[in-house]
C-alpha positions as CSV (number, residue, x, y, z in Angstrom):
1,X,94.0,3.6,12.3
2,X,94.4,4.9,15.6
3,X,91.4,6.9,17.3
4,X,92.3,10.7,19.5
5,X,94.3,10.6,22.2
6,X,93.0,9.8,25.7
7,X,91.9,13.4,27.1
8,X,90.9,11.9,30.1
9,X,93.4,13.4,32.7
10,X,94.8,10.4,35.5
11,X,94.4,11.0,38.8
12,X,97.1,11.9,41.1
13,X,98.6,9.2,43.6
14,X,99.4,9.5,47.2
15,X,102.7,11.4,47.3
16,X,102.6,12.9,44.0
17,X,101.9,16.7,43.3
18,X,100.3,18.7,40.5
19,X,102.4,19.5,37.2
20,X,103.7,23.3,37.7
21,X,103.0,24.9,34.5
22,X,106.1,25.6,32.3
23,X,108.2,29.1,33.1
24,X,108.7,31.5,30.3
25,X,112.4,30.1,29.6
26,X,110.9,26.6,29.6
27,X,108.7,27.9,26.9
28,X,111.3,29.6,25.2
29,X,113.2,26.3,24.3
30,X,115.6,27.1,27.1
31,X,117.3,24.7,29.5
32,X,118.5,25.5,33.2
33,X,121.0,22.8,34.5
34,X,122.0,23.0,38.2
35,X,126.0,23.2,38.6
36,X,126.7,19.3,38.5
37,X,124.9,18.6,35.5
38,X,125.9,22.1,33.5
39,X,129.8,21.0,34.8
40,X,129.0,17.1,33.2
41,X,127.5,18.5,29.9
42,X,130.3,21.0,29.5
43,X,133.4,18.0,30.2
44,X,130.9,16.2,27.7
45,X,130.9,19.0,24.8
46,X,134.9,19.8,25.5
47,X,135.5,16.2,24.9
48,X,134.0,16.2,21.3
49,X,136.0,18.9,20.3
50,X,139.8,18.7,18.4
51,X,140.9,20.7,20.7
52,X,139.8,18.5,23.7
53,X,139.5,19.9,27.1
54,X,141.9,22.3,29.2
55,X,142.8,20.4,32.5
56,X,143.3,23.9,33.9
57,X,139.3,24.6,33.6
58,X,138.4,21.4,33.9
59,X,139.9,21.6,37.5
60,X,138.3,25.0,37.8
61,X,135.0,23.3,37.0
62,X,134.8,20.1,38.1
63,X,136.9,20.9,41.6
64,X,139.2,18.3,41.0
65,X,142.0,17.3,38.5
66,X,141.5,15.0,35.7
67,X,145.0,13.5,35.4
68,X,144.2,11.0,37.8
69,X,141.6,9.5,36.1
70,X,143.0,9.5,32.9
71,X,145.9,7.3,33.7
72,X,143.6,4.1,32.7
73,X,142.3,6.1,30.0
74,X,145.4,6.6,28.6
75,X,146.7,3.0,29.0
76,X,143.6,1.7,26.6
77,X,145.0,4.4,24.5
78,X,141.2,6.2,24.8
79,X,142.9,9.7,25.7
80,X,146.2,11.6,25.5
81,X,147.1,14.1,27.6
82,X,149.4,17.1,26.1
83,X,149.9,20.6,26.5
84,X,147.8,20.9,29.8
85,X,144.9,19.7,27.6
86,X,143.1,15.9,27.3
87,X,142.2,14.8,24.1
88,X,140.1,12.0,22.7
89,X,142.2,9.5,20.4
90,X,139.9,7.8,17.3
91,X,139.3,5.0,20.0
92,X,138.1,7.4,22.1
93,X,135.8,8.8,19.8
94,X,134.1,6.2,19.7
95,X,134.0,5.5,22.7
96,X,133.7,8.8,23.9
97,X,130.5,8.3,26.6
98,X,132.2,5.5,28.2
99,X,135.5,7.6,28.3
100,X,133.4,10.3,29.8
101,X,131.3,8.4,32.3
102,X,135.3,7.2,33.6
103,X,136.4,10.7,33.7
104,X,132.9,12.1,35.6
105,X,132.9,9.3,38.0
């Protein structure tokens, strides 16, 4: 059986600061992403959908266009590309961080 937990709080190292308390948001549940990692997470969630992602945001997003990079992707027959949108095959489902990590890279 394990005893309480250590309430004894460590002290701080050269270098290192004080914890700022949580904001109201943070308290709330809520998350705030700067712009790279809200643009990551959203290519992440588009890419789990049927629908896939819309090159024409993605480029809109992300600054740069994802045909490129899905030329490989494509080839290991990961991704399709039709319609103006890139969609994850079954492969690519499972597969879907590594295809993702490719395409944010």
């Amino acid at each position: 059986m394990l005893g309480p937990p250590c309430q004894v709080p460590l002290p701080l190292v050269a270098g290192d600061r004080a914890p700022t308390p949580p904001t109201r948001a943070a308290r709330a549940g809520e998350e705030h992403l700067d712009p790279a990692a809200r643009a990551e997470e959203w290519l992440q969630l588009r890419l789990r959908l049927i629908e896939g992602v819309d090159l024409a945001e993605a480029r809109a997003r992300l600054g740069r266009d994802l045909r490129a990079d899905a030329g490989v992707l494509r080839e290991a027959g990961l991704v399709r590309i039709a319609g103006g949108r890139l969609t994850l095959t079954r492969r690519g489902l499972l597969l879907e961080n590594e295809v993702a990590l490719r395409l944010w890279g």
